[in-house]
mmCIF file of the N, C-alpha and C atoms, coordinates in Angstrom:
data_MODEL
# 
_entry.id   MODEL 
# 
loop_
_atom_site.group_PDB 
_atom_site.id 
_atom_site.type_symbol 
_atom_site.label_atom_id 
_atom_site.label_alt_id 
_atom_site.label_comp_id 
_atom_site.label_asym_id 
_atom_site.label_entity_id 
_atom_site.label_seq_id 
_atom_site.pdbx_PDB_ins_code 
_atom_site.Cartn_x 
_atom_site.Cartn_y 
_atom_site.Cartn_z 
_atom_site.occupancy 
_atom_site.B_iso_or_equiv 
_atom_site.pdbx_formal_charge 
_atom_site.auth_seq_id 
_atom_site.auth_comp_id 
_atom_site.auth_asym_id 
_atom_site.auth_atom_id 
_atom_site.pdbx_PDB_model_num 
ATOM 1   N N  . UNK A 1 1  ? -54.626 20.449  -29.727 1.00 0.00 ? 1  UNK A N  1 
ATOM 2   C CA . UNK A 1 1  ? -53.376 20.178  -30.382 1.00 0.00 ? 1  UNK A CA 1 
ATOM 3   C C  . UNK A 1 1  ? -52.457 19.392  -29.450 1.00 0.00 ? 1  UNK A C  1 
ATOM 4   N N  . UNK A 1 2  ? -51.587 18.720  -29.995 1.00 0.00 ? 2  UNK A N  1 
ATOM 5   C CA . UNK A 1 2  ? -50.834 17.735  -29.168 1.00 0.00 ? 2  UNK A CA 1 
ATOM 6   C C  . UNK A 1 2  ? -49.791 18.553  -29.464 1.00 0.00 ? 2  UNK A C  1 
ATOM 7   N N  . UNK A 1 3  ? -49.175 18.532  -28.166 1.00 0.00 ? 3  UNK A N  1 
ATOM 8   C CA . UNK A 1 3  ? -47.967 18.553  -28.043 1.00 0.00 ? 3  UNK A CA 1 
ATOM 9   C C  . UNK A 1 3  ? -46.734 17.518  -28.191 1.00 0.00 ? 3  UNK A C  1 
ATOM 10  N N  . UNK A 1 4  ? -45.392 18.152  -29.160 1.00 0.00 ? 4  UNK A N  1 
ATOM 11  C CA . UNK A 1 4  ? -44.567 16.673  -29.305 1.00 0.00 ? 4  UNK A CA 1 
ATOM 12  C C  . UNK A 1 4  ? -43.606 16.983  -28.799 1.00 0.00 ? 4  UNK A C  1 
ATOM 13  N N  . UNK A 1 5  ? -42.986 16.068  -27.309 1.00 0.00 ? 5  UNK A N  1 
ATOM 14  C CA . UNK A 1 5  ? -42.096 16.743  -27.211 1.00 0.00 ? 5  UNK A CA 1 
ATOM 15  C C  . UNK A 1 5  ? -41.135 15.882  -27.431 1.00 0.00 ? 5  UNK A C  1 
ATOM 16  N N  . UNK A 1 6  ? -39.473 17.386  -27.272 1.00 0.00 ? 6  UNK A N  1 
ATOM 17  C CA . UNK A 1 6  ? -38.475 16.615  -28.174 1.00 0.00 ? 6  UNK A CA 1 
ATOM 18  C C  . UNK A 1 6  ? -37.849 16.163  -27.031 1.00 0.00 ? 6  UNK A C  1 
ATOM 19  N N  . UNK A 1 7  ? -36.674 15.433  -27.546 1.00 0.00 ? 7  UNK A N  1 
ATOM 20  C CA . UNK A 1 7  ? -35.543 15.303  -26.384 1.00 0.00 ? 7  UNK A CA 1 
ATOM 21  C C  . UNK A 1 7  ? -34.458 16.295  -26.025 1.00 0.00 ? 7  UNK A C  1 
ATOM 22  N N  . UNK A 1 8  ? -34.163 16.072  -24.920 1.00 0.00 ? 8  UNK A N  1 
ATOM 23  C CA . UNK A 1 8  ? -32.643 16.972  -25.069 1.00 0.00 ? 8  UNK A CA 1 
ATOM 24  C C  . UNK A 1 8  ? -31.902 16.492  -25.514 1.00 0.00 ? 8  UNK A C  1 
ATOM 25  N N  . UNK A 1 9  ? -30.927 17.128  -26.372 1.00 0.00 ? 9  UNK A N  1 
ATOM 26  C CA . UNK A 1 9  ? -29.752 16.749  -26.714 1.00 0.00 ? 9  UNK A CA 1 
ATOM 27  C C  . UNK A 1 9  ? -28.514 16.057  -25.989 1.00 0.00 ? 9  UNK A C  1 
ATOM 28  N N  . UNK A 1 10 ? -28.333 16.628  -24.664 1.00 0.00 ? 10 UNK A N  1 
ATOM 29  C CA . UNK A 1 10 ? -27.616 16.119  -24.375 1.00 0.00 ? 10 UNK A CA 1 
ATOM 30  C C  . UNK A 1 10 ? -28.114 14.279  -23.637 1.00 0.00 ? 10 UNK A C  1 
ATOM 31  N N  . UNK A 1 11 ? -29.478 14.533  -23.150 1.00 0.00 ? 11 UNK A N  1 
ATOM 32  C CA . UNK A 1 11 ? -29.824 12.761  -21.956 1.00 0.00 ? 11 UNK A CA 1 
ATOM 33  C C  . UNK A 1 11 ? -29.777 11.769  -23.684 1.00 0.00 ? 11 UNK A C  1 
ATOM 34  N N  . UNK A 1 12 ? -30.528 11.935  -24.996 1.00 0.00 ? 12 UNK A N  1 
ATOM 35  C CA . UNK A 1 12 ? -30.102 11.370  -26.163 1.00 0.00 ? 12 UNK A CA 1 
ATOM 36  C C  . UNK A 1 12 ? -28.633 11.048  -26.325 1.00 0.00 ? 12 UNK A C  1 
ATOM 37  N N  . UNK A 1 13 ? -27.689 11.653  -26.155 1.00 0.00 ? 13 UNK A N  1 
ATOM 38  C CA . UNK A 1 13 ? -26.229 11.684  -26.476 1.00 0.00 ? 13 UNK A CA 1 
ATOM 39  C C  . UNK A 1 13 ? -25.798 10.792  -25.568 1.00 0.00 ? 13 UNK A C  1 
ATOM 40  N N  . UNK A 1 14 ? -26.456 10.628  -24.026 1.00 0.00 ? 14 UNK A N  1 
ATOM 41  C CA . UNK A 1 14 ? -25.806 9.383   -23.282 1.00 0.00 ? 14 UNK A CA 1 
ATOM 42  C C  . UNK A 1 14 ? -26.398 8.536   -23.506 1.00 0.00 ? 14 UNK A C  1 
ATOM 43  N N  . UNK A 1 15 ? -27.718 8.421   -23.617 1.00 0.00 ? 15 UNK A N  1 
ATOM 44  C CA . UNK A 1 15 ? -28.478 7.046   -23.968 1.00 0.00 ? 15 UNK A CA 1 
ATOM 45  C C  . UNK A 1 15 ? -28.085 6.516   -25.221 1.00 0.00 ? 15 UNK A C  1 
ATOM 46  N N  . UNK A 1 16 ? -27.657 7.124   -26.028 1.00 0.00 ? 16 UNK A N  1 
ATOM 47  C CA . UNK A 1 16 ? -27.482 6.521   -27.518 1.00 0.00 ? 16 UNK A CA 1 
ATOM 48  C C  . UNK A 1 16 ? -25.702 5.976   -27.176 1.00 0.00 ? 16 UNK A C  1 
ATOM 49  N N  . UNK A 1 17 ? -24.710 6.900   -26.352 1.00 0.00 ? 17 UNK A N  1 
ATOM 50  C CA . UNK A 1 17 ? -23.639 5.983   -25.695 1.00 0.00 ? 17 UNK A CA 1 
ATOM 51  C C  . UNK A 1 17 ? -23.865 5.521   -24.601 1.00 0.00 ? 17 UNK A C  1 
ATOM 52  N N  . UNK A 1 18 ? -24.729 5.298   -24.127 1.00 0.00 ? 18 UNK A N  1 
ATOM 53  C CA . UNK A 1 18 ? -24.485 3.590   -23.041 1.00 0.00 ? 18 UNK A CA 1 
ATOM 54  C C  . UNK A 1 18 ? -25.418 2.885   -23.796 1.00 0.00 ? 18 UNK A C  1 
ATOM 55  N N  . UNK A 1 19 ? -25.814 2.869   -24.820 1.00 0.00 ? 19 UNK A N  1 
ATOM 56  C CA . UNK A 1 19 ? -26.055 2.112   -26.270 1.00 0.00 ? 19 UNK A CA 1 
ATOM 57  C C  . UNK A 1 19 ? -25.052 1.250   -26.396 1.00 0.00 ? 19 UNK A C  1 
ATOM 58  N N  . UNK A 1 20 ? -24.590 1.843   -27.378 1.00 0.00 ? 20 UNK A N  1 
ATOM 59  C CA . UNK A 1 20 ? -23.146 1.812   -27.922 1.00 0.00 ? 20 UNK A CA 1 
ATOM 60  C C  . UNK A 1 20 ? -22.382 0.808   -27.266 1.00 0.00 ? 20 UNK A C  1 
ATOM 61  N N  . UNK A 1 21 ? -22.117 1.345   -25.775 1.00 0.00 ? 21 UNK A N  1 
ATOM 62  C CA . UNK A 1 21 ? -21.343 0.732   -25.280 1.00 0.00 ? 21 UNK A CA 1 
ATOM 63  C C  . UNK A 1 21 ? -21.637 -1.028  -24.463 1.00 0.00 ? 21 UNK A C  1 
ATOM 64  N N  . UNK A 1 22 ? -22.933 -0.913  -25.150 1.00 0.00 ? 22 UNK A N  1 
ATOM 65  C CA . UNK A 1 22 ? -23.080 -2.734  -24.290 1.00 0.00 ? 22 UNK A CA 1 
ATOM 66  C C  . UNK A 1 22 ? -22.936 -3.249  -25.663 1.00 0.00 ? 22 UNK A C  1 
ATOM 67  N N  . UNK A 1 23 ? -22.663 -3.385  -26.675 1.00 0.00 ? 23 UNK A N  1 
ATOM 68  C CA . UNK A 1 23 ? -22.980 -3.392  -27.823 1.00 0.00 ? 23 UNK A CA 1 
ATOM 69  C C  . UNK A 1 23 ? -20.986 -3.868  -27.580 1.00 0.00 ? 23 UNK A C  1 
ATOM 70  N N  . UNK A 1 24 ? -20.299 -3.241  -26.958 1.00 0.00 ? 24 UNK A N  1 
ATOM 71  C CA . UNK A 1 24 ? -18.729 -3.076  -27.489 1.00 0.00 ? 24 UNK A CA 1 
ATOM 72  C C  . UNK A 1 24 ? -18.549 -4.761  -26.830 1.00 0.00 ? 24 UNK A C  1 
ATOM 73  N N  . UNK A 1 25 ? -17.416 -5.679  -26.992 1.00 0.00 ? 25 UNK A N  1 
ATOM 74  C CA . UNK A 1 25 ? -17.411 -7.147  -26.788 1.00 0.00 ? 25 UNK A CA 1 
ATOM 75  C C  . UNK A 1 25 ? -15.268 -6.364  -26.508 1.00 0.00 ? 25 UNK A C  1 
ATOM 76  N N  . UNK A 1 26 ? -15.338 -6.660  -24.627 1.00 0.00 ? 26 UNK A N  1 
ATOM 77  C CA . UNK A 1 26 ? -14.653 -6.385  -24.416 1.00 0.00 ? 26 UNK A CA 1 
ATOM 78  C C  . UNK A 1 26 ? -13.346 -6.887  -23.945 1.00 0.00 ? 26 UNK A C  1 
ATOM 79  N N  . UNK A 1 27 ? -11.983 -6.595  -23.923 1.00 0.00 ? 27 UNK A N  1 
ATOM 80  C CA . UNK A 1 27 ? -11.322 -8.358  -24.252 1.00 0.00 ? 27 UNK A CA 1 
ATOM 81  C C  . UNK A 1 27 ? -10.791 -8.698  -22.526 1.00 0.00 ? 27 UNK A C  1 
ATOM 82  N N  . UNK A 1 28 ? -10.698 -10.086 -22.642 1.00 0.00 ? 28 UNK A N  1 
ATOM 83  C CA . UNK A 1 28 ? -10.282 -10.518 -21.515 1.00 0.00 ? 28 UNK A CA 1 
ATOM 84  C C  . UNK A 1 28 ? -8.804  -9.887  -20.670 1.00 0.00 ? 28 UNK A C  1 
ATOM 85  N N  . UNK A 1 29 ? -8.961  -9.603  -19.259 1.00 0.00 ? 29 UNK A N  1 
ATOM 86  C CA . UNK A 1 29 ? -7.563  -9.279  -18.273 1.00 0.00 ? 29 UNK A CA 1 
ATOM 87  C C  . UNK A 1 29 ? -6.595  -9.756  -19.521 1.00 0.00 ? 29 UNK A C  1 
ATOM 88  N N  . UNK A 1 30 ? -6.321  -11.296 -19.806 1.00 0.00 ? 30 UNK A N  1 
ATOM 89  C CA . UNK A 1 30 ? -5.392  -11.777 -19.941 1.00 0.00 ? 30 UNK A CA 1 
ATOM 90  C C  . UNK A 1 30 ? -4.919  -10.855 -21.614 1.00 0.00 ? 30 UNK A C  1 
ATOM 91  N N  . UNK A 1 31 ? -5.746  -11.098 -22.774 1.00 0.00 ? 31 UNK A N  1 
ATOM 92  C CA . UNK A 1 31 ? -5.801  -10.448 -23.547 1.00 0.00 ? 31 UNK A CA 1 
ATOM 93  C C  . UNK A 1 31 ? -4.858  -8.823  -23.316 1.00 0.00 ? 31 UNK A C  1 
ATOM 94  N N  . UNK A 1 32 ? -6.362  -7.996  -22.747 1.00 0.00 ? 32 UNK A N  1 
ATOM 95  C CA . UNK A 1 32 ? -5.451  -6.927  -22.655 1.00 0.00 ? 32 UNK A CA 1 
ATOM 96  C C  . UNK A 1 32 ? -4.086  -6.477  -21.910 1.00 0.00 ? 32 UNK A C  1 
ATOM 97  N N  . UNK A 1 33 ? -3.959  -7.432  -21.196 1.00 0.00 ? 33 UNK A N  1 
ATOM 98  C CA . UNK A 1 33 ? -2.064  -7.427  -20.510 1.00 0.00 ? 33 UNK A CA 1 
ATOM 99  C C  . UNK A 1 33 ? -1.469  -7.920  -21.643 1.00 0.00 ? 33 UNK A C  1 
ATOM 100 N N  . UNK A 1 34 ? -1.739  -8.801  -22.211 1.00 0.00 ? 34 UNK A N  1 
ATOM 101 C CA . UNK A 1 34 ? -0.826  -9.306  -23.757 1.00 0.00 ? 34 UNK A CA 1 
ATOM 102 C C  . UNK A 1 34 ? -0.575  -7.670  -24.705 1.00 0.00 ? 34 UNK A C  1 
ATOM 103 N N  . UNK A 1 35 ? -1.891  -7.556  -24.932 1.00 0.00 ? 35 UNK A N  1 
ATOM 104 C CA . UNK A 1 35 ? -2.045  -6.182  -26.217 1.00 0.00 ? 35 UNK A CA 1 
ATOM 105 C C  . UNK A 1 35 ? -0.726  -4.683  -25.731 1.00 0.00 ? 35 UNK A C  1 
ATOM 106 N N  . UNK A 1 36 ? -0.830  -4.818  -24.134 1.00 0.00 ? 36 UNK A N  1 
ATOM 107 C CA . UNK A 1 36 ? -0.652  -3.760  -23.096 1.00 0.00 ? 36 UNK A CA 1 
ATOM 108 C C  . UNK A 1 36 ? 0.989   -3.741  -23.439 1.00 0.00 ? 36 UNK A C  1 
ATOM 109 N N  . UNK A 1 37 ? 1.278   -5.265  -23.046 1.00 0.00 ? 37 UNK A N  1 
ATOM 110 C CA . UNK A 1 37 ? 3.010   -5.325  -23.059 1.00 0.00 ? 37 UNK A CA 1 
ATOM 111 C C  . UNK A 1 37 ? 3.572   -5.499  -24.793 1.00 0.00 ? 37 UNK A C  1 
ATOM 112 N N  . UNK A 1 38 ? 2.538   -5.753  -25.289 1.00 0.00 ? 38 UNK A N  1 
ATOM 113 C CA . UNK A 1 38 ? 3.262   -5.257  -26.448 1.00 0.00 ? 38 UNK A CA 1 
ATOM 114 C C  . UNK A 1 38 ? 3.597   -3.911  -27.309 1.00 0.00 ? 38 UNK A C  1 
ATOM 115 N N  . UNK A 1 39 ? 2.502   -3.134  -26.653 1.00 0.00 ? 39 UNK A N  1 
ATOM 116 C CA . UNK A 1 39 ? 2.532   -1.416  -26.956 1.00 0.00 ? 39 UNK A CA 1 
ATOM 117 C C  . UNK A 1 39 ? 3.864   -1.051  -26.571 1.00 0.00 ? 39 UNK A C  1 
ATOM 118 N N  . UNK A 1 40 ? 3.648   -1.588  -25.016 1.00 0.00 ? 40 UNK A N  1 
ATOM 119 C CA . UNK A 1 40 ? 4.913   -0.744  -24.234 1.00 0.00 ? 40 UNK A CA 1 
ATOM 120 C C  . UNK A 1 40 ? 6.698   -1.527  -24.902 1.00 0.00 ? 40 UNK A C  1 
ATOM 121 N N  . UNK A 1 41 ? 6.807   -2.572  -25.943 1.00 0.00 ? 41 UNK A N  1 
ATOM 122 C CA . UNK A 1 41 ? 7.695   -3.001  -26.247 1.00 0.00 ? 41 UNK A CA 1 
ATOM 123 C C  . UNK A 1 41 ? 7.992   -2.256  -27.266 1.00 0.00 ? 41 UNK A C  1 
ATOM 124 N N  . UNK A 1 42 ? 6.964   -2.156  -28.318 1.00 0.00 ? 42 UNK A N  1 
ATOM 125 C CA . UNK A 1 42 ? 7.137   -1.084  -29.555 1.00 0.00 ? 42 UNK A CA 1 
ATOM 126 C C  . UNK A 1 42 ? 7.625   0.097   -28.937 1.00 0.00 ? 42 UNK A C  1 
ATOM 127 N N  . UNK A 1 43 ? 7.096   0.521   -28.042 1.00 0.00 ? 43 UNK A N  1 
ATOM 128 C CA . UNK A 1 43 ? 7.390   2.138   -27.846 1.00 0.00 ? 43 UNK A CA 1 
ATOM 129 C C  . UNK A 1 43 ? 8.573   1.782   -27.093 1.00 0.00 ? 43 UNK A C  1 
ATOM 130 N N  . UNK A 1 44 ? 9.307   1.151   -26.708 1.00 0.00 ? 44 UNK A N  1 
ATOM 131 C CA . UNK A 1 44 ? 10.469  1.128   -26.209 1.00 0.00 ? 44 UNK A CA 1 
ATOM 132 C C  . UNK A 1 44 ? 11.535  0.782   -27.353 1.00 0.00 ? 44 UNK A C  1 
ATOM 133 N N  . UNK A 1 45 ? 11.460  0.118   -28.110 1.00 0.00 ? 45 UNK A N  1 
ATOM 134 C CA . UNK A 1 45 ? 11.999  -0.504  -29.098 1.00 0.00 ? 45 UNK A CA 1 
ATOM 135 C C  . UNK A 1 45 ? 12.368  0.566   -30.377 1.00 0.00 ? 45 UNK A C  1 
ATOM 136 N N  . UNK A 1 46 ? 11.380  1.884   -30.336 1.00 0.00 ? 46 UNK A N  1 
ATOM 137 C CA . UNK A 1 46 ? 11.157  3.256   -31.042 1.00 0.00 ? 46 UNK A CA 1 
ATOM 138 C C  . UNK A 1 46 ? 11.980  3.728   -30.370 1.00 0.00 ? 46 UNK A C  1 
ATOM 139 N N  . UNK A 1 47 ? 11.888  4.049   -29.367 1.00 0.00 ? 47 UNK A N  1 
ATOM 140 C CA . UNK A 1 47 ? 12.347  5.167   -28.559 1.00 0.00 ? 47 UNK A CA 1 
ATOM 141 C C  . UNK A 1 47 ? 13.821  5.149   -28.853 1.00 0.00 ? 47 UNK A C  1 
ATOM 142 N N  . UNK A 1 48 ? 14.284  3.856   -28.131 1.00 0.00 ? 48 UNK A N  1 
ATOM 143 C CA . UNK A 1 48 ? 16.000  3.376   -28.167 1.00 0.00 ? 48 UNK A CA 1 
ATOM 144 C C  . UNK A 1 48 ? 16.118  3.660   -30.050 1.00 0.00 ? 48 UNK A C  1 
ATOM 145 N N  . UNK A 1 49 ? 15.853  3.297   -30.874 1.00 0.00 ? 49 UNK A N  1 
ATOM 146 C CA . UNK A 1 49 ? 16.076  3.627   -31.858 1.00 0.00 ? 49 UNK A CA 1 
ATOM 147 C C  . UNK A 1 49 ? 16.292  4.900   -32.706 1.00 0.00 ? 49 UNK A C  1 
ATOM 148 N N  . UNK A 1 50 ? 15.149  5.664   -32.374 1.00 0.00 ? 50 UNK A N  1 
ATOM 149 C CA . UNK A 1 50 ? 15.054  7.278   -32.518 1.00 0.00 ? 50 UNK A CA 1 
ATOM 150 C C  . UNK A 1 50 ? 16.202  8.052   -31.445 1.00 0.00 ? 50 UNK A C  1 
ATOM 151 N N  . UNK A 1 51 ? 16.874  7.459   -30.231 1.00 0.00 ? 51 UNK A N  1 
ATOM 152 C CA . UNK A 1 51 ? 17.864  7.793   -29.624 1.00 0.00 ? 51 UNK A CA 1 
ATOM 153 C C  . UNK A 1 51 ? 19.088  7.884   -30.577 1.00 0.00 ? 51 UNK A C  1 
ATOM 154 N N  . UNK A 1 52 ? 19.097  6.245   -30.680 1.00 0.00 ? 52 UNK A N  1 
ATOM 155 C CA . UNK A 1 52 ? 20.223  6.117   -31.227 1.00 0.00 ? 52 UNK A CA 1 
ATOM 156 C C  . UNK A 1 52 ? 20.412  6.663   -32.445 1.00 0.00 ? 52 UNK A C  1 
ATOM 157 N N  . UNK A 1 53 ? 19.681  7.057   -33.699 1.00 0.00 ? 53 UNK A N  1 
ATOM 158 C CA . UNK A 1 53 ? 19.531  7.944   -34.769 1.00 0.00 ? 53 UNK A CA 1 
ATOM 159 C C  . UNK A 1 53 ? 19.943  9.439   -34.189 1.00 0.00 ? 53 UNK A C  1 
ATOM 160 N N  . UNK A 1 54 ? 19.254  9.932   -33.657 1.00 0.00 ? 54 UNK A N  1 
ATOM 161 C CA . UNK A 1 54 ? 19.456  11.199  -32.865 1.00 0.00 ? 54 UNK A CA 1 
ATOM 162 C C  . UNK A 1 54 ? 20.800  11.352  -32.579 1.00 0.00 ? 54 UNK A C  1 
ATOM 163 N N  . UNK A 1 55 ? 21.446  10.667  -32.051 1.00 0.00 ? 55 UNK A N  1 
ATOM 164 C CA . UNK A 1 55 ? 22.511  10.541  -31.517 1.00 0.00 ? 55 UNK A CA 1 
ATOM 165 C C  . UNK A 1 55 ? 23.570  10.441  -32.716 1.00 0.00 ? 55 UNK A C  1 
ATOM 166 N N  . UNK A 1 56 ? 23.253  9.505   -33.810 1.00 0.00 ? 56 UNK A N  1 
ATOM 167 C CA . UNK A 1 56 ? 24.464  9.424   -34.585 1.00 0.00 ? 56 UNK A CA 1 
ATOM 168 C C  . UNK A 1 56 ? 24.305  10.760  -35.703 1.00 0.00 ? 56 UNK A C  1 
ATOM 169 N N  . UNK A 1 57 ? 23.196  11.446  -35.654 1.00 0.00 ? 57 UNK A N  1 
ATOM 170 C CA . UNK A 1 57 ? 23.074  12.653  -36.350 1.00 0.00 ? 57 UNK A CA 1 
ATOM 171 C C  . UNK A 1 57 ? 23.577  13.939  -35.537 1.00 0.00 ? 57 UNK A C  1 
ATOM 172 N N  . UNK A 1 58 ? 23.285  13.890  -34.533 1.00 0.00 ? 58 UNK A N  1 
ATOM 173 C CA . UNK A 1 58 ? 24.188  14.748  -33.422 1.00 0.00 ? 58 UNK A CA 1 
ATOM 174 C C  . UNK A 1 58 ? 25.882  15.077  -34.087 1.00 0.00 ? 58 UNK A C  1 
ATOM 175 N N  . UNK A 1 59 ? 26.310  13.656  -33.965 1.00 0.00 ? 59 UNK A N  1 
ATOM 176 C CA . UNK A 1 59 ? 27.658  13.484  -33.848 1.00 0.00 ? 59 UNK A CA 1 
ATOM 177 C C  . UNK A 1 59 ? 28.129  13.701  -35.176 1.00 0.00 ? 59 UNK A C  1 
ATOM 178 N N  . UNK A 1 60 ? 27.424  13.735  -36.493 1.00 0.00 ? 60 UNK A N  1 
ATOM 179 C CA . UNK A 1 60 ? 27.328  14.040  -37.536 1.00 0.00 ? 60 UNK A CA 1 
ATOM 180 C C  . UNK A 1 60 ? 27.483  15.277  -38.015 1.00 0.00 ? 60 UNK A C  1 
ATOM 181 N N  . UNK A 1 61 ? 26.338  16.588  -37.872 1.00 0.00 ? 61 UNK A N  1 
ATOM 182 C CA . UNK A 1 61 ? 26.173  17.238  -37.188 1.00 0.00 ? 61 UNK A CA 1 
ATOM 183 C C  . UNK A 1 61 ? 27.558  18.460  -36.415 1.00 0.00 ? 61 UNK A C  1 
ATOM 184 N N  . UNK A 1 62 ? 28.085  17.684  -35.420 1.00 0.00 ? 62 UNK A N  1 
ATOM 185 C CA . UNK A 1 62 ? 29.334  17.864  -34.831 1.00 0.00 ? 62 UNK A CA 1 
ATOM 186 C C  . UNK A 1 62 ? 30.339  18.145  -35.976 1.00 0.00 ? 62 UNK A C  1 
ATOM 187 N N  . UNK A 1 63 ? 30.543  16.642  -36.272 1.00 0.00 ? 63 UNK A N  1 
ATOM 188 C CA . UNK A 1 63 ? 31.472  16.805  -36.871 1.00 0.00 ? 63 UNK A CA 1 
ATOM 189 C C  . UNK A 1 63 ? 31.317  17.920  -38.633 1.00 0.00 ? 63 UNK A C  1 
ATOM 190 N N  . UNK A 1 64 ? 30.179  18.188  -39.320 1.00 0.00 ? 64 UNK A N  1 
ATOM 191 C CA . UNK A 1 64 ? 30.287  19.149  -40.588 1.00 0.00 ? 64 UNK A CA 1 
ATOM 192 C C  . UNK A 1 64 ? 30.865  20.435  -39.111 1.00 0.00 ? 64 UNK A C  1 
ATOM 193 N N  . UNK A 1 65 ? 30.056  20.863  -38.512 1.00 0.00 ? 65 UNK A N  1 
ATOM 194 C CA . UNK A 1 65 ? 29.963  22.417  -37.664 1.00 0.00 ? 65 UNK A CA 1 
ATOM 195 C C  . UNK A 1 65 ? 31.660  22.210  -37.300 1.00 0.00 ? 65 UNK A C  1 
ATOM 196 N N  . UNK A 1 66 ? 32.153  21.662  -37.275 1.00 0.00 ? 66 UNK A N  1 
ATOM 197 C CA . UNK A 1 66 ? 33.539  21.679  -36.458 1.00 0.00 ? 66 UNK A CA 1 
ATOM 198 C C  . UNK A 1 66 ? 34.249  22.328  -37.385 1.00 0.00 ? 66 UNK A C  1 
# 
């Protein structure tokens, strides 16, 4: 009788991701500093906004509790 053997689960799970991953088309320095500073503009651009909301509901807020 032959024996079949299986794989492990886990050496399958990396081989099938470092698969995967030559497979991914990855973007250029320049690219991802573009993608990078624009995250960090949104989330700054949120932030100051959700402040300033915060803030005028605060004072809102204030003023019913007074």
């Amino acid at each position: 009788m032959e024996r079949v053997q299986r794989d492990n689960a886990l050496f399958r799970y990396f081989r099938e991701t470092r698969a995967e991953l030559r497979k991914v088309v990855w973007p250029s320095r320049k690219e991802a500093t573009r993608l990078s500073l624009i995250v960090v503009s949104v989330l700054v651009t949120l932030s100051v906004f959700l402040g300033v909301v915060d803030y005028v509901f605060a004072q809102l807020i204030g003023l019913i509790v007074r």
